[in-house]
KEDRENKOL-889066 format. One line per field, with one value per residue (C-alpha): residue number from 0; x, y, z; residue in three letters. Coordinates in nm, 2 decimals, always signed. Layout:
n = c(NUM / ...)
u = c(X / ...)
v = c(Y / ...)
w = c(Z / ...)
res = c(ALA / ...)
END
This chain:
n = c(0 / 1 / 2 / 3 / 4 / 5 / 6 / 7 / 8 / 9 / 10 / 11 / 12 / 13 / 14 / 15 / 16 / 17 / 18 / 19 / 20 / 21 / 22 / 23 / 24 / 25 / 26 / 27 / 28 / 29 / 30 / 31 / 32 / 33 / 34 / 35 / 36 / 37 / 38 / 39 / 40 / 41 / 42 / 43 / 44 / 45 / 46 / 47 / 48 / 49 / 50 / 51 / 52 / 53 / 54 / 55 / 56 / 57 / 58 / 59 / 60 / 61 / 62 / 63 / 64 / 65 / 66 / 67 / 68 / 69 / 70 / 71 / 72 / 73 / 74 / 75 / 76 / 77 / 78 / 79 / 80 / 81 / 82 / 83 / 84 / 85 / 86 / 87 / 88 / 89 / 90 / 91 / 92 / 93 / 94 / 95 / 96 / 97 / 98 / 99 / 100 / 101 / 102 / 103 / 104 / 105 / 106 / 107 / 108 / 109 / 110 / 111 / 112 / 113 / 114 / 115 / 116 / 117 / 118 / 119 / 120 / 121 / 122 / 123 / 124 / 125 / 126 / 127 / 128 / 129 / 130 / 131 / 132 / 133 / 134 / 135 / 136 / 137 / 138 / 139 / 140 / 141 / 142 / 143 / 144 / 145 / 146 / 147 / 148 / 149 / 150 / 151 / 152 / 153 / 154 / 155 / 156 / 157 / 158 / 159 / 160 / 161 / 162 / 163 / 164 / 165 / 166 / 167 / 168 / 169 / 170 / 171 / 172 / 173 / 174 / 175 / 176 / 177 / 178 / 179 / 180 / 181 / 182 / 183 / 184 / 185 / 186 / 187 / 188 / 189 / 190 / 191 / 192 / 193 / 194 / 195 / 196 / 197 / 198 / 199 / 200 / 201 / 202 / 203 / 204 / 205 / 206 / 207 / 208 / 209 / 210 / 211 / 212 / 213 / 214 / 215 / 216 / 217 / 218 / 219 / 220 / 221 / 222 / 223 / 224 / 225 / 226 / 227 / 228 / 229 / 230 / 231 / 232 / 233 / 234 / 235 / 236 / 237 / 238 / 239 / 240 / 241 / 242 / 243 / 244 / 245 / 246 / 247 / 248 / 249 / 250 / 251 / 252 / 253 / 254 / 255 / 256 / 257 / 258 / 259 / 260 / 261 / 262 / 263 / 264 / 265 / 266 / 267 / 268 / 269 / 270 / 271 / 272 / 273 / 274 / 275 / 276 / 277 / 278 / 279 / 280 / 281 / 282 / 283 / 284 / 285 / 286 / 287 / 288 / 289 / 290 / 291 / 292)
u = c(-1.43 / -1.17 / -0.96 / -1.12 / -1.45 / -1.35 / -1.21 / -1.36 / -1.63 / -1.50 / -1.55 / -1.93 / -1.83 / -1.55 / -1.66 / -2.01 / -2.28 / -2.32 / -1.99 / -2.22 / -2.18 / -2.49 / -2.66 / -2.96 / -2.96 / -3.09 / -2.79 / -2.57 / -2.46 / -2.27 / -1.88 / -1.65 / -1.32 / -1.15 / -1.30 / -1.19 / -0.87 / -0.65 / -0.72 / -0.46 / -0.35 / -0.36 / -0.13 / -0.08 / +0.26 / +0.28 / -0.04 / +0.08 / +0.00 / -0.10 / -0.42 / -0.52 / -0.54 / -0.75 / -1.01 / -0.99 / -1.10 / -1.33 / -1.50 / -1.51 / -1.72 / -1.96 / -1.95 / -1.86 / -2.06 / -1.96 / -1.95 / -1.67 / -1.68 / -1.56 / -1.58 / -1.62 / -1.26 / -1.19 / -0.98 / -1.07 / -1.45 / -1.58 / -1.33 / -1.40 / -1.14 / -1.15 / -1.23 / -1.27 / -1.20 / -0.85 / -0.81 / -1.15 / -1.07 / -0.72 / -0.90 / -1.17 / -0.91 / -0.72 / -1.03 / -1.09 / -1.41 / -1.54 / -1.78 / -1.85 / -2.05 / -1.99 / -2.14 / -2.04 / -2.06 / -1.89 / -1.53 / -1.25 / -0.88 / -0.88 / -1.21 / -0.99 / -0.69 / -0.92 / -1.10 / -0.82 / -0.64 / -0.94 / -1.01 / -0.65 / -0.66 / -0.92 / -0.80 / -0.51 / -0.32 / -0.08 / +0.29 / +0.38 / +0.54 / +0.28 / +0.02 / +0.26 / +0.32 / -0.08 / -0.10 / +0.15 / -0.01 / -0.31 / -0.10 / +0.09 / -0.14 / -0.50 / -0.35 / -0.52 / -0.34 / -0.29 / -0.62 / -0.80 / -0.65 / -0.67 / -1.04 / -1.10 / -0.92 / -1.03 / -0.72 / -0.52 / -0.29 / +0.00 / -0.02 / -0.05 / +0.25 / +0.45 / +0.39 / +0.48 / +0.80 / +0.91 / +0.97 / +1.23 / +1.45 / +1.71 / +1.63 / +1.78 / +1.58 / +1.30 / +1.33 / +1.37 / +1.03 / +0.85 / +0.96 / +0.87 / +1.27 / +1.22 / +0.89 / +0.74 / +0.90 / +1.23 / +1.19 / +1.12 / +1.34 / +1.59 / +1.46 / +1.64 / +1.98 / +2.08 / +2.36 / +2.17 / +2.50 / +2.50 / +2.12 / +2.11 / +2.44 / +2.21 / +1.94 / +2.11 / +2.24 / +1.92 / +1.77 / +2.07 / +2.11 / +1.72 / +1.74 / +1.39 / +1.26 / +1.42 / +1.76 / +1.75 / +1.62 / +1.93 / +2.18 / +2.02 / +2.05 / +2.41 / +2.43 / +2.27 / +2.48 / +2.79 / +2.69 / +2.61 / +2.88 / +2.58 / +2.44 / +2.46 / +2.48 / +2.19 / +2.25 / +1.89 / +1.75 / +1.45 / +1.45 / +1.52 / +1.21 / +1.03 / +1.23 / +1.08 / +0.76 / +0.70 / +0.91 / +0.62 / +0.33 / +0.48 / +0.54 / +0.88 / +1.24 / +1.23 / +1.59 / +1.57 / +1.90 / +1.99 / +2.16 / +2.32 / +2.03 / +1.75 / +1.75 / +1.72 / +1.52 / +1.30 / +1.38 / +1.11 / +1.19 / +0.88 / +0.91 / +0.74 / +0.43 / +0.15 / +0.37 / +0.46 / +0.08 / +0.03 / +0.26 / +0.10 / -0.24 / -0.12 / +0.10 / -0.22 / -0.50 / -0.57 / -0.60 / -0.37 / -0.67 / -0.77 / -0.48 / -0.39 / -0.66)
v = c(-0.21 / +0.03 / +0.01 / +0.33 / +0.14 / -0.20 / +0.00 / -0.12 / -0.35 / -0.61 / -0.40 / -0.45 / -0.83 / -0.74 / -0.46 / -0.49 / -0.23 / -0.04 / +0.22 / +0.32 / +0.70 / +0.76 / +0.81 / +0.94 / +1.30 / +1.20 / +1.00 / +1.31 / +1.45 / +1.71 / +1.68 / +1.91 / +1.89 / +1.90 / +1.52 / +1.37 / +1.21 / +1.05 / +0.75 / +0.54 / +0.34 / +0.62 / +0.47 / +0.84 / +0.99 / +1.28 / +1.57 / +1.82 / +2.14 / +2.30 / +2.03 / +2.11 / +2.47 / +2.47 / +2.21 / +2.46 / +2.70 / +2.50 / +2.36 / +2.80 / +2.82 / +2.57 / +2.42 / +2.04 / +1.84 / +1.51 / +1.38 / +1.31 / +0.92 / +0.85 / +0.56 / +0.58 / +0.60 / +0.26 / +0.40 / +0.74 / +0.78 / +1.07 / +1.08 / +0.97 / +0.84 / +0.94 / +0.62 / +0.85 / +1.18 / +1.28 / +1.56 / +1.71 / +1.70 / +1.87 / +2.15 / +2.23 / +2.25 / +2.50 / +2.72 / +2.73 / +2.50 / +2.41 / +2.18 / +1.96 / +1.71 / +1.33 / +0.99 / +0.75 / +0.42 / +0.06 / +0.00 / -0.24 / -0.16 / -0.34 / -0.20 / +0.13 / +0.05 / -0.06 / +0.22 / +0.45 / +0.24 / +0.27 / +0.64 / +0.76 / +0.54 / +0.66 / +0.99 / +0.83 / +0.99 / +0.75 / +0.69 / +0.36 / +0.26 / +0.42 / +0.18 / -0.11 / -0.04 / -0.04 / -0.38 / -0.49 / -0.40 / -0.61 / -0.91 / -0.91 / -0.76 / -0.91 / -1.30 / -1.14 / -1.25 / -1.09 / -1.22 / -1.07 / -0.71 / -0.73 / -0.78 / -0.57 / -0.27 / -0.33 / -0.42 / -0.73 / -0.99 / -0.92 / -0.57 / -0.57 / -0.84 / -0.64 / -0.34 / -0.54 / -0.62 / -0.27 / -0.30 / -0.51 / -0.23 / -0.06 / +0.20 / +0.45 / +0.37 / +0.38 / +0.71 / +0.80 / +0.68 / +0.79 / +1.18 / +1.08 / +1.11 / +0.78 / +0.61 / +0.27 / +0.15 / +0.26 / +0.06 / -0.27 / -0.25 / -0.22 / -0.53 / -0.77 / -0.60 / -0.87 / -0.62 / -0.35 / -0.14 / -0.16 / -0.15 / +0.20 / +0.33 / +0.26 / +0.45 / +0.76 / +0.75 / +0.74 / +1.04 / +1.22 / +1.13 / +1.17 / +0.78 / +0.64 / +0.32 / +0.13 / +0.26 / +0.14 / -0.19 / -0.23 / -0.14 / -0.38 / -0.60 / -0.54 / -0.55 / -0.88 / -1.04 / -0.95 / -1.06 / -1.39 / -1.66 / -1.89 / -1.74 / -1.78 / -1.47 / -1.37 / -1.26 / -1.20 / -0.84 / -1.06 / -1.33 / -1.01 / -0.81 / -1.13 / -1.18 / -0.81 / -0.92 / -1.22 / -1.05 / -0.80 / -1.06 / -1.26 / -1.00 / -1.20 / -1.19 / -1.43 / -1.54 / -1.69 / -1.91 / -1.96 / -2.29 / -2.43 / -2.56 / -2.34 / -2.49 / -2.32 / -2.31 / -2.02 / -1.98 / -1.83 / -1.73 / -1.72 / -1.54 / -1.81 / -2.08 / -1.80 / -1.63 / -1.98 / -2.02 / -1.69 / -1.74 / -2.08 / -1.95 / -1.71 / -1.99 / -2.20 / -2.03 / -2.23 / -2.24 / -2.49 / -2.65 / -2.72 / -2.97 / -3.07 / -3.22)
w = c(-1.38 / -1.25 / -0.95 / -0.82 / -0.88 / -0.70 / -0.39 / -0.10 / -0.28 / +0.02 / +0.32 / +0.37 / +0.43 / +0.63 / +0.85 / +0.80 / +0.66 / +0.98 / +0.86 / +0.57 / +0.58 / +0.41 / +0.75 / +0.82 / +0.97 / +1.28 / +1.36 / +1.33 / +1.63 / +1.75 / +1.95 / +2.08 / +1.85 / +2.20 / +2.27 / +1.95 / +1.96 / +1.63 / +1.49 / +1.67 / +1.34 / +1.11 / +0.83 / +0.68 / +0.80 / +0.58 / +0.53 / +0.28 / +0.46 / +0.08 / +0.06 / +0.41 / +0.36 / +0.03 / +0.21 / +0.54 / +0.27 / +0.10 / +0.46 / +0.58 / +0.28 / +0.18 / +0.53 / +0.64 / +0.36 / +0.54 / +0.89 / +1.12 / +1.17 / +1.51 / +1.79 / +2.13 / +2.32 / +2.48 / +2.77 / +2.81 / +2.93 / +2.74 / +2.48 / +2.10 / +1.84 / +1.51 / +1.25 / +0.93 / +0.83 / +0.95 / +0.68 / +0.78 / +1.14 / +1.09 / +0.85 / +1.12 / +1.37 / +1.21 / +1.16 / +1.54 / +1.53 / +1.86 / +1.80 / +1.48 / +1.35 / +1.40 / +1.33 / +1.67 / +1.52 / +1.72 / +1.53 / +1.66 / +1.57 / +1.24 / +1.14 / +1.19 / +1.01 / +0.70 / +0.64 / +0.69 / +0.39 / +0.24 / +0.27 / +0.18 / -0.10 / -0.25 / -0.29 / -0.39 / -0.06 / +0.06 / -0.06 / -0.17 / +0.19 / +0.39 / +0.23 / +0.21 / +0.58 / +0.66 / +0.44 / +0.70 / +1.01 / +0.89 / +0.78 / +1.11 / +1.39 / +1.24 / +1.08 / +0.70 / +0.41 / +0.12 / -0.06 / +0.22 / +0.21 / -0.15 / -0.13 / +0.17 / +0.00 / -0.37 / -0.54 / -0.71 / -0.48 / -0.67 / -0.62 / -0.24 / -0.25 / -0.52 / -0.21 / +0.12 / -0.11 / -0.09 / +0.32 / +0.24 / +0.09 / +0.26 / +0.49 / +0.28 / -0.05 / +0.12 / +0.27 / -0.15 / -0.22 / +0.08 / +0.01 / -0.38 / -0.47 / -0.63 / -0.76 / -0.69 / -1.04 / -0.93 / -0.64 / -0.77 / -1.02 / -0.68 / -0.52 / -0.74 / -0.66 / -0.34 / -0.20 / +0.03 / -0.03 / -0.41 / -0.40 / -0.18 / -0.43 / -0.73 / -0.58 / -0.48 / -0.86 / -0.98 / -0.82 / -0.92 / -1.26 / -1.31 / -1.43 / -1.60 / -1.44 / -1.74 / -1.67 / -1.31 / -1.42 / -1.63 / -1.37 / -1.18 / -1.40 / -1.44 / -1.07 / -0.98 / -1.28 / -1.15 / -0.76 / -0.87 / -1.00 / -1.07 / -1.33 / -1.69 / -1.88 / -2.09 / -2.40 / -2.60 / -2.54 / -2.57 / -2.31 / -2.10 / -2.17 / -2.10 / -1.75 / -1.66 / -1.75 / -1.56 / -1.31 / -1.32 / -1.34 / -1.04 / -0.83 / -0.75 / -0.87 / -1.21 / -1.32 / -1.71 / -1.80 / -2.09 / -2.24 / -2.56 / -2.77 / -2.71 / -2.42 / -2.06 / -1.73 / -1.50 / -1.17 / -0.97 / -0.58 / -0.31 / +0.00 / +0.26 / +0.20 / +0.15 / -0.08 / -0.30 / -0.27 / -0.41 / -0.70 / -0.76 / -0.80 / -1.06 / -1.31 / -1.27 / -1.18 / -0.92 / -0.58 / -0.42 / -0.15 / -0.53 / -0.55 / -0.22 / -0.04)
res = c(UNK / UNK / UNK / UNK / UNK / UNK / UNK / UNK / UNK / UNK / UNK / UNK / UNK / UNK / UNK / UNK / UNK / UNK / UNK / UNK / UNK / UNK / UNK / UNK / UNK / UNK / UNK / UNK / UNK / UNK / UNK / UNK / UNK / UNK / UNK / UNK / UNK / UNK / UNK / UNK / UNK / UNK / UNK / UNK / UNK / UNK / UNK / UNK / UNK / UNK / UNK / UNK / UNK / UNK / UNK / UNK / UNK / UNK / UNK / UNK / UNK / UNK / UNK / UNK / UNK / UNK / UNK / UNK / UNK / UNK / UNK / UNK / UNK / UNK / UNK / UNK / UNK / UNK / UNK / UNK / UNK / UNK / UNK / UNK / UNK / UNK / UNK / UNK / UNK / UNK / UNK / UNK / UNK / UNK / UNK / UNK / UNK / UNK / UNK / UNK / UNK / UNK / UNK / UNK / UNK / UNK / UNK / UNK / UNK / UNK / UNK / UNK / UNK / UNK / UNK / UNK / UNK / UNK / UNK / UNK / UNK / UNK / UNK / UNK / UNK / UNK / UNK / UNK / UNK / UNK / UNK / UNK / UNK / UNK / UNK / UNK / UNK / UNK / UNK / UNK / UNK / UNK / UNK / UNK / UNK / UNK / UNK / UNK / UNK / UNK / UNK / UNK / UNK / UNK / UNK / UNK / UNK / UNK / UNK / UNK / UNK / UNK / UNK / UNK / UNK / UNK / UNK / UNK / UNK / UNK / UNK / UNK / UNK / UNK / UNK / UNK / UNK / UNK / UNK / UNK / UNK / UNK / UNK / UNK / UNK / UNK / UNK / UNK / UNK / UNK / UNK / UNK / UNK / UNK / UNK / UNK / UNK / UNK / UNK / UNK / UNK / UNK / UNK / UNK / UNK / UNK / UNK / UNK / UNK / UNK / UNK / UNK / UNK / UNK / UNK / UNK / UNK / UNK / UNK / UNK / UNK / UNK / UNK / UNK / UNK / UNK / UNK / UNK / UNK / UNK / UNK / UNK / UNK / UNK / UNK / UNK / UNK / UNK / UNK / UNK / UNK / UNK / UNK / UNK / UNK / UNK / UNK / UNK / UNK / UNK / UNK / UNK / UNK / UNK / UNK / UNK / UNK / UNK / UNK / UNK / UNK / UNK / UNK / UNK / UNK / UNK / UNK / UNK / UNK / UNK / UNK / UNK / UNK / UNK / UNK / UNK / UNK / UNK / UNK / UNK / UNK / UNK / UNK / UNK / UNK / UNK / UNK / UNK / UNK / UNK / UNK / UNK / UNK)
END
């Protein structure tokens, strides 16, 4: 099953089934655009003006093929907030509509901020800090951890915790990523770099020498070597491929050490007790309440 596939499979026991947009035509009504206001927690920044435009064209001439989905405003009587559909809304506006069509459903503020994670992600919309941002909000506003975002918005653990990593760059590198100067790989390959300075002069090196993900990974490699008087060098090309990979499979920084002997140890950092659960689960597949009664 694909990603695309699993999206959302966990929001009919999260938000429950009455969001279904398959709605029957009766429930369709009609709004003034003027009453609709923006979904509040809208975790898109950035609408490319080029996509809007061809579905402005697209909605003048085959019409709106799908509902607005929008709540009742909480503090503004008469008013409606817009739960779904951002892209369609901003496409109708800018043909002049009046009036369009609508589903009202009942939606609290999470319900909100899932569904717009959900709907930008399925068009594959959102930059990698706009959607680690949205994870977040969730985490921090709502108390869900990150096996409950990863099954509300269809995706792995490690992927929503290898995101929420990427707020912990400098402000600079992330700026990089958000206008697509650097990708996601780029990033990561950034986190292991403990100097923000050195981290942020890497990244500005890498846009402008056009660096490969690799490339990064090995200067910050070189970096993090050189910043720490701990740690052994290591030598084999291969232990270091492996270190990348569990790096990647952990979703953590993974420092191998190499001794005399064939001897050596793995070091493997956690971010807090959900996080050290997190990594736990994936070295044993299994849960810790499985251990610890």
């Amino acid at each position: 099953m694909s990603g695309r596939d699993r999206l959302g499979k966990g929001l009919g026991a999260l938000l429950g089934e009455y969001l279904d947009p398959e709605a029957k035509s009766g429930e369709i009504q009609t709004l003034p655009v003027s009453a609709i206001l923006p979904n509040p927690v809208q975790p898109r920044r950035l609408f490319k003006e080029g996509e809007l435009g061809d579905l402005a064209v697209s909605i003048r001439e085959n019409g709106l093929l799908q509902p607005l989905v929008v709540r009742p405003a909480p503090k503004a009587i008469g008013r409606y907030e817009l739960v779904a559909g951002e892209r369609r809304l901003r496409a109708v506006t800018s043909l002049g509509w009046t009036d369009v069509a609508v589903l009202v459903r009942d939606a609290s503020d999470e319900t909100l901020l899932v569904l717009a994670l959900v709907e930008n992600l399925q068009r594959e919309a959102l930059n990698p800090l706009e959607e680690a941002e949205g994870y977040a909000a969730l985490s921090e506003q709502y108390g869900m951890s990150q096996g409950d975002i990863a099954n509300a918005v269809g995706k792995d653990r490690s992927t929503v915790a290898n995101l929420l990593r990427l707020l912990k760059l400098p402000p600079s590198i992330r700026k990089l990523v958000e206008d697509e100067s650097l990708s996601m790989g780029h990033a990561r390959a950034l986190l292991s770099v403990v100097d923000p300075l050195r981290a942020a002069d890497l990244a500005r090196a890498a846009v402008k020498g056009g660096w490969s993900v690799r490339e990064v990974e090995k200067r910050a490699r070189s970096a993090d070597s050189k910043g720490s008087s701990k740690r052994a060098t290591v030598v084999d090309p291969l232990v270091r491929e492996l270190e990348v990979a569990l790096r990647d499979s952990l979703a953590t920084l993974v420092l191998i050490k190499q001794k005399r002997g064939g001897k050596g140890s793995i070091e493997i950092q956690y971010h807090g007790a959900e996080d050290f659960e997190r990594v736990f689960a994936l070295i044993t597949r299994r849960e810790v309440s499985e251990v610890v009664e």
